[in-house]
C-alpha positions as CSV (number, residue, x, y, z in Angstrom):
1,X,-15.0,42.7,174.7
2,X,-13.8,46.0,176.9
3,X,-16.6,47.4,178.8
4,X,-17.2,50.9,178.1
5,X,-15.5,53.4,180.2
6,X,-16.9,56.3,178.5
7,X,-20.2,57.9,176.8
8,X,-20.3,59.8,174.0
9,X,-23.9,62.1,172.9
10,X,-23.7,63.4,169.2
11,X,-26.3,65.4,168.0
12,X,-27.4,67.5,165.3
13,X,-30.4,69.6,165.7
14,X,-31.9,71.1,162.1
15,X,-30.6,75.0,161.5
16,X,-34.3,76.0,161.0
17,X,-35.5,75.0,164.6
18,X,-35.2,77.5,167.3
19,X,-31.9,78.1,169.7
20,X,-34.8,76.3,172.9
21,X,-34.0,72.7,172.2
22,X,-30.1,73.8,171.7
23,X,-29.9,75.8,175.5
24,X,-32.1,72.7,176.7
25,X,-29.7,69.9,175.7
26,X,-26.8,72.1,176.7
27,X,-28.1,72.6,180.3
28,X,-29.1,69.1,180.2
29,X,-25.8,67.8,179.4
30,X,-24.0,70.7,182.1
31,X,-26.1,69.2,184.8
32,X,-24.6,65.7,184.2
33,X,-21.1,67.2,184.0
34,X,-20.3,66.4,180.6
35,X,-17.5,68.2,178.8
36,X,-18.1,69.7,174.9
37,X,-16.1,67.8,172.5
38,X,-17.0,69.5,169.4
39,X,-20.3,71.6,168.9
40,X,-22.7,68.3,168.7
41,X,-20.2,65.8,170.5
42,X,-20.2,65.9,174.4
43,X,-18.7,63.1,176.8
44,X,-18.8,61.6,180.2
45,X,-17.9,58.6,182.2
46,X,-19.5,55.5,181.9
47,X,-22.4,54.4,184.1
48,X,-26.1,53.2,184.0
49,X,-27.3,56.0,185.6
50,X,-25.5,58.5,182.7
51,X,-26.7,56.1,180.1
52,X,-29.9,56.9,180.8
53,X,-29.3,60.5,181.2
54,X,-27.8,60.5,177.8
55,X,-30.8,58.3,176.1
56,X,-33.6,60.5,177.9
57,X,-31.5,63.6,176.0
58,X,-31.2,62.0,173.2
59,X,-34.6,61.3,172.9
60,X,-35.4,64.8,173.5
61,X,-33.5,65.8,170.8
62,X,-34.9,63.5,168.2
63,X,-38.3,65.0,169.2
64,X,-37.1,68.4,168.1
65,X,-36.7,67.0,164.9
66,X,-32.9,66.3,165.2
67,X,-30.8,63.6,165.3
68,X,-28.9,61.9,168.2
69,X,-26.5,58.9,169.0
70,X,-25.2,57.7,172.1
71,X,-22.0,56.0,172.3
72,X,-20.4,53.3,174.2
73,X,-16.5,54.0,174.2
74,X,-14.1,51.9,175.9
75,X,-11.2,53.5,174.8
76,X,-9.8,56.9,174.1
77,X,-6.0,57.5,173.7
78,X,-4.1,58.1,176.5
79,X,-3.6,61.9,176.1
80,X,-7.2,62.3,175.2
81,X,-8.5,60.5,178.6
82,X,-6.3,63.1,180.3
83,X,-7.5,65.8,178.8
84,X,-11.0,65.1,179.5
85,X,-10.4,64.4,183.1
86,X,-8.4,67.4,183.2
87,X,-11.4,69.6,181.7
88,X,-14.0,68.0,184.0
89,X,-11.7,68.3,187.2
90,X,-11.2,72.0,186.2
91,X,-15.1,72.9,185.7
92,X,-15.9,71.6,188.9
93,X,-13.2,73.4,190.8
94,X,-14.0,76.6,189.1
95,X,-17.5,75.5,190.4
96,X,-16.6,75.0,193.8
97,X,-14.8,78.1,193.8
98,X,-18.0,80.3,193.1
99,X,-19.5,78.4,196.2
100,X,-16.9,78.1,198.3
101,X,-16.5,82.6,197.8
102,X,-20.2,82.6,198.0
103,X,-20.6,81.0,201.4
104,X,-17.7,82.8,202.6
105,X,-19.8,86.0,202.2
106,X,-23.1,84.9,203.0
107,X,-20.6,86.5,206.3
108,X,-21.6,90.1,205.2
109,X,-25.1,89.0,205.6
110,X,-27.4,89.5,209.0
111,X,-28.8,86.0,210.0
112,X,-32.4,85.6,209.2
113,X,-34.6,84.7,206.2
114,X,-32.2,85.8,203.1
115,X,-29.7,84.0,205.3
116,X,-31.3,80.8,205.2
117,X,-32.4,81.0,201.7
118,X,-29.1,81.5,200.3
119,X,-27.6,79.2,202.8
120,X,-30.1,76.6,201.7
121,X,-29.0,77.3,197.4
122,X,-25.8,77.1,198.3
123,X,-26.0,73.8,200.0
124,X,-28.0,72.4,197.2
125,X,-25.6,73.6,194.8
126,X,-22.8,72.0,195.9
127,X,-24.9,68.5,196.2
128,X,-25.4,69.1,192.5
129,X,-21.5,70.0,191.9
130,X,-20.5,66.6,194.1
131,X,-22.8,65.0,191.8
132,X,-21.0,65.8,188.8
133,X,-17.5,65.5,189.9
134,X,-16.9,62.4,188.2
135,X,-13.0,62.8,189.5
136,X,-12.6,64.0,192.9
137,X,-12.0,68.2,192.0
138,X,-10.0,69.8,194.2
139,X,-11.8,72.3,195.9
140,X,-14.8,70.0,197.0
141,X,-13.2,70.5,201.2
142,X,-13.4,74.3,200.7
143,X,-16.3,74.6,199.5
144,X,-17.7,72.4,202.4
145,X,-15.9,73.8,205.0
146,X,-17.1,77.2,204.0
147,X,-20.9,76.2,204.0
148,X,-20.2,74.4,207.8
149,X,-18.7,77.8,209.1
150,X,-21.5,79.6,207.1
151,X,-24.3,77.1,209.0
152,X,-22.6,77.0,212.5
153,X,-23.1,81.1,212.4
154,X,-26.9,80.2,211.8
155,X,-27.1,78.0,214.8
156,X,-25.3,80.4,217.0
């Protein structure tokens, strides 16, 4: 048997139940990374620790009254697989993006307490965004390099 190489969450959440539980597992599921397949259908790599990402979400999601499945997939066609990785790589970049500008204007800002706090959420944004890049996004250096500049001003 192939071993999975990806995960697939489908849900359905009843219409008479309010939007919370819908922005909840979406957020969820945009922590982890995932990419929207259809409304109700989202995807990620395979690995134990996203398994049980995808089973705590899914058992949120069942307590709202809807219905969820995870999926073990070891195979999607070759154009598909591409197109995922393509989506996921592009997210992230577009991610790294926001930070890397972000950082690069925390310049504009005098050292001192806002400073550090939005030094500090940027930093721990982009440990978030590096936890999600599942495929090695290009913009992950700028975004760093940006934030070492930005915290070498702070030393100074």
């Amino acid at each position: 048997m192939t071993p999975p190489r990806w995960l697939v969450l489908t849900w359905r959440l009843p219409s008479t139940s309010s939007s919370t539980p819908r922005v909840a597992t979406w957020r969820s599921l945009q922590r982890l990374g995932a990419v929207t397949l259809t409304p109700g259908a989202a995807i990620l790599p395979f690995s134990e620790h996203l398994l049980e990402q995808l089973e705590w979400i899914a058992e949120d999601i069942t307590d709202n009254g809807g219905e969820a499945f995870v999926l073990r997939v070891s195979e999607l066609s070759e154009a598909d697989e591409e197109e995922v990785r393509r989506r996921m790589r592009e997210e992230r970049s577009e991610e790294y993006s926001r930070i890397r500008v972000a950082a690069q204007n925390l310049g504009r800002v005098p050292v001192g307490s806002r400073f550090t706090r939005e030094l500090t959420a940027l930093e721990r944004g982009l440990a978030r965004a590096v936890e999600r890049d599942h495929f090695a996004s290009v913009g992950r250096a700028g975004a760093e390099r940006a934030i070492r500049v930005a915290r070498r001003r702070k030393e100074v």
